[in-house]
C-alpha positions in Angstrom: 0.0 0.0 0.0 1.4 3.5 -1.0 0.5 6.1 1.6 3.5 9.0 0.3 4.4 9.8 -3.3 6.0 13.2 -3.6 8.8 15.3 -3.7 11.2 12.3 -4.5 9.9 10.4 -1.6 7.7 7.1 -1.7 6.2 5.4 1.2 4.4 1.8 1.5 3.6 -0.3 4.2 3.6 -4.1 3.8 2.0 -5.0 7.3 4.9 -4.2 9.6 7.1 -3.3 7.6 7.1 0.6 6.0 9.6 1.2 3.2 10.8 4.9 2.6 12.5 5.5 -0.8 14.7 8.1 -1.9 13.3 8.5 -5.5 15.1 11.2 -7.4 17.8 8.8 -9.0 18.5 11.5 -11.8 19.6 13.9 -9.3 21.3 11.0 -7.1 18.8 11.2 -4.6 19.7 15.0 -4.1 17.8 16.5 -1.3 15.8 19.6 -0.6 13.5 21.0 2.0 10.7 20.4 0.3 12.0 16.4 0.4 12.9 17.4 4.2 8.8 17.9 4.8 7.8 15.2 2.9 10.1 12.8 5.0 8.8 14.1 8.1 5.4 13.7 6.8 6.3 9.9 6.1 7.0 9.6 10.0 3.5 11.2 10.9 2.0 8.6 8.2 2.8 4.9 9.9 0.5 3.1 10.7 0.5 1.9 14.4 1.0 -1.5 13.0 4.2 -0.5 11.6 7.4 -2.4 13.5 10.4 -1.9 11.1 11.1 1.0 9.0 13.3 0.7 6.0 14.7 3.9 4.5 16.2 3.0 0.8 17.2 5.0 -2.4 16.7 4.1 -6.1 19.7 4.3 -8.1 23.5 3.9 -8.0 23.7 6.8 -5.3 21.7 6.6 -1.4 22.1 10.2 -1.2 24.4 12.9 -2.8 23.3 15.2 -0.4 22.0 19.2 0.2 20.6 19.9 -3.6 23.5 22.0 -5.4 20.2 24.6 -6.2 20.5 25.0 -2.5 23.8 27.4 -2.8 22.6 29.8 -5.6 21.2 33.2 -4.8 17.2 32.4 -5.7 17.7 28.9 -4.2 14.4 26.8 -4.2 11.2 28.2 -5.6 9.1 29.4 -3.0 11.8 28.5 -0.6 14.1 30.6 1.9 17.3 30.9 0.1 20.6 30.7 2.2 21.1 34.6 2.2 17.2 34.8 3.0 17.8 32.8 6.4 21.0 34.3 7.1 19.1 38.1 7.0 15.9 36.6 9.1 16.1 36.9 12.9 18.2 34.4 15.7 14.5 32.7 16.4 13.3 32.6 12.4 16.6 30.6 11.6 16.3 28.5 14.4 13.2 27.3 13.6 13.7 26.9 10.2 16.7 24.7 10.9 14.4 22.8 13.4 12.0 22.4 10.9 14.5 20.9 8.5 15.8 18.6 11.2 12.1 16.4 11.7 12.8 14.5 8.6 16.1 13.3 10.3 15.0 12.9 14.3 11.4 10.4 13.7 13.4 7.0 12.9 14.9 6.8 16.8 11.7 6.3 17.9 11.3 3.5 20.3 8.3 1.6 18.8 9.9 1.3 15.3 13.3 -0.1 14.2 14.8 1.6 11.5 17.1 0.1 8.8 19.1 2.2 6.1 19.9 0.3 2.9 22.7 2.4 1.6 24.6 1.9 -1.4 26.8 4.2 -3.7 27.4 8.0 -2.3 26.2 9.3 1.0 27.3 12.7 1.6 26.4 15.0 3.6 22.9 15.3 4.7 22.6 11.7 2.6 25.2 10.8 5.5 23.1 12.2 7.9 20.7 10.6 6.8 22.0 7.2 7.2 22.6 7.9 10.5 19.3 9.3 11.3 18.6 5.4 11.1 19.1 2.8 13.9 20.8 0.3 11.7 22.9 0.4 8.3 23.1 -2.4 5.9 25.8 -1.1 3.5 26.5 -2.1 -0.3 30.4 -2.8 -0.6 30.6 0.1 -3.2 29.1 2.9 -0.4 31.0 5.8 0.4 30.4 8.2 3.2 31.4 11.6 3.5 30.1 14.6 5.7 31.5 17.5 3.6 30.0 20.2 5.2 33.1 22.2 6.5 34.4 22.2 3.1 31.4 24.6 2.0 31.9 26.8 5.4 29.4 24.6 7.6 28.5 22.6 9.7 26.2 19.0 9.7 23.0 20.2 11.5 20.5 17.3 10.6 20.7 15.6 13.8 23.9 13.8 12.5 26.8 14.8 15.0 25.7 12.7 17.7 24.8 8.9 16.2 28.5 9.7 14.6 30.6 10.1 17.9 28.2 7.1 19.1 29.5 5.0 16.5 32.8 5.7 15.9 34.5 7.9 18.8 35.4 11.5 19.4 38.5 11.9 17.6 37.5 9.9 14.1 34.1 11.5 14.0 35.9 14.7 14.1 38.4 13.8 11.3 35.9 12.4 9.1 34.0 16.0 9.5 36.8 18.1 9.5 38.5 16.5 6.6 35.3 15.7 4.5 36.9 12.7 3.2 35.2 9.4 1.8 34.9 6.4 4.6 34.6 3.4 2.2 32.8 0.0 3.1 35.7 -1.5 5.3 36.5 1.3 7.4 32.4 1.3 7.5 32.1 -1.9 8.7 35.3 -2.1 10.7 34.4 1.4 12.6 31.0 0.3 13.4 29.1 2.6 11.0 27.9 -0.2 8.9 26.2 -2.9 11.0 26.7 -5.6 7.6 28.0 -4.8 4.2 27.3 -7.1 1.5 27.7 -7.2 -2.3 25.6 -4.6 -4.0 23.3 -7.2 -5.7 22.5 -8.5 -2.2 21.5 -5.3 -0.6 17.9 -5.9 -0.8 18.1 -9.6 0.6 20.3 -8.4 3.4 17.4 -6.0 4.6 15.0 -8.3 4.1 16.7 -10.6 6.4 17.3 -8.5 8.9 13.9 -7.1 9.2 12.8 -10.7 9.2 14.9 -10.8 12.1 13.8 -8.1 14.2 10.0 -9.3 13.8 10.6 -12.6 14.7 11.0 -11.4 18.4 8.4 -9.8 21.2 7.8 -6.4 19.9 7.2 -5.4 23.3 11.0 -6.5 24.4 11.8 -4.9 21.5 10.4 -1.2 22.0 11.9 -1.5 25.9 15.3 -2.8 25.1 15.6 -0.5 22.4 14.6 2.2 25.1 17.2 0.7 27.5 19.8 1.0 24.9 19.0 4.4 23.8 19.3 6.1 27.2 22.5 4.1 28.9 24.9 6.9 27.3 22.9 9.6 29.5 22.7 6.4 32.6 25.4 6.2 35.2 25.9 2.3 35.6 23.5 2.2 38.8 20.8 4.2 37.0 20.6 1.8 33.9 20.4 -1.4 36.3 17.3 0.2 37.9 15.9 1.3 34.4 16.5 -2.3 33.2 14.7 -3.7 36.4 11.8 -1.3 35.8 11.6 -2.4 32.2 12.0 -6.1 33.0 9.5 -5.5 36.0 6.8 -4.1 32.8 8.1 -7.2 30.6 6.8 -9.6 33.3 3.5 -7.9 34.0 2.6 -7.1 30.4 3.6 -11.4 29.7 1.9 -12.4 33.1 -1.6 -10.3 32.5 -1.3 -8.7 35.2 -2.2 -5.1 35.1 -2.6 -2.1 37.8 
C-alpha cells in the first residue's frame, strides 16, 4: 500500500514493515527542503501496526546530499534561500533549521526499528541521513562523507551525535573536518555499517534483517531499544534500575497482570 508519493519520496507499508525511498535517482537522490517535509510527513503517516522501518534510495547513489540549487542566490522556488535565512532573525533561523531537522529525528523512535539500505554516495545530509537510522546495511561500493566544512558549515541534521556514538570523538571529528570518503571496510570495521554485503544482495540483506527483528516480542523490542537508547545519558546504577523497571513491565505485560 502506497501512503506518500512526492517530492522524491515514496512510502508503502507491507504489514509491519514501511519502506521509505529516496526517489530522485536523476539527481542521485539529491535532497531539498521540500524532500525534508515530505520525509517528516512519512514519519507522521505509519500506521501503528508498523514495527520496522526501511529507509532505501533508487539508483547507484543513497544520497548525494544538500541539492546543489541550495547554494545559488534564488535557491528553491518558494523557498528561503541561504542569504534569506542568514538576513531573518536568531528565532526565524532556528526554527527553520528545526524544521529541516524532523525529517532526520522520527526514525529513533522506540516503537519502530529503522534500517538504512545504503549503497553508492552518502554525503552530507545523505550521511546524515544514514545515520538518522538505527541500523545500516551497506553495499560494498558505499561511500560516506560529511563535507559540510568544506562549503563553510556545519552538519546540523541531527547527525553529530549517532556519529561520535558509533565511531569515537577523535575519528568523527576527522571524518568531519576533513570531509573525506569512509569506504565499506573502514564502514564496517568502525561500526558505521552494522553488515555490508555485495551490492546485488543489498535488498536480501534487509529483508533478512527485518525478518529478524520481527521474529521477536515487539514489546522486548520497543523496551530494550529504550534501555539501549538512554544508557549513554545512565550512570551504571541508574541503567540497572531502568532495566529492572523495564523487566518489571516485561513480566506484568507477559503475566496479564495489570494495575
Amino acid at each position: 500500500m502506497t501512503l506518500l508519493d512526492k517530492d522524491g519520496v515514496q512510502l508503502t507499508v507491507d504489514d509491519a514493515v514501511a519502506t521509505v525511498t529516496l526517489s530522485r535517482p536523476a539527481k542521485r537522490n539529491a535532497q531539498s527542503p521540500a524532500m525534508w517535509r515530505t520525509l517528516a510527513e512519512a514519519g507522521r503517516s505509519l500506521p501503528g501496526s508498523v514495527r520496522v522501518v526501511v529507509l532505501r534510495a533508487e539508483g547507484k547513489s543513497f544520497s548525494a546530499g544538500l541539492d546543489r540549487q541550495a547554494f545559488t542566490p534564488e535557491g528553491f522556488d518558494g523557498e528561503p534561500s541561504f542569504i534569506d535565512l542568514a538576513r531573518g532573525s536568531d528565532a526565524e533561523l532556528d526554527a527553520t533549521i528545526a524544521e529541516y531537522q524532523d525529517a532526520f529525528t522520527w526514525w529513533r523512535r522506540n516503537d519502530i526499528v529503522s534500517i538504512a539500505a545504503v549503497q553508492g554516495h552518502a554525503i552530507g545530509a545523505g550521511f546524515q541521513l544514514a545515520l538518522a537510522c538505527d541500523l545500516r546495511v551497506c553495499a560494498d561500493d558505499v561511500q560516506f562523507a560529511m563535507r559540510e566544512t568544506s562549503l563553510g558549515l556545519v552538519p546540523d541534521l541531527t547527525g553529530t551525535h549517532p556519529l561520535v556514538g558509533l565511531v569515537g570523538y577523535a575519528r568523527a571529528l576527522e571524518i568531519c573536518a576533513t570531509g573525506r570518503f569512509v569506504h565499506a571496510d573502514e564502514a564496517e570495521r568502525t561500526g558505521l555499517a552494522n553488515l555490508v554485503v555485495p551490492a546485488a544482495e543489498l535488498d536480501g540483506a534487509v529483508s533478512d534483517l527485518a525478518a529478524a527483528l520481527l521474529a521477536a516480542d515487539r514489546g522486548a523490542v520497543i523496551e530494550t531499544k529504550a534501555l539501549l537508547r538512554g544508557a549513554a545519558d545512565r550512570t551504571y546504577e541508574e541503567q540497572r534500575t531502568a532495566e529492572r523497571a523495564a523487566q518489571a513491565r516485561r513480566l506484568r505485560e507477559l503475566a496479564g497482570v495489570t494495575d
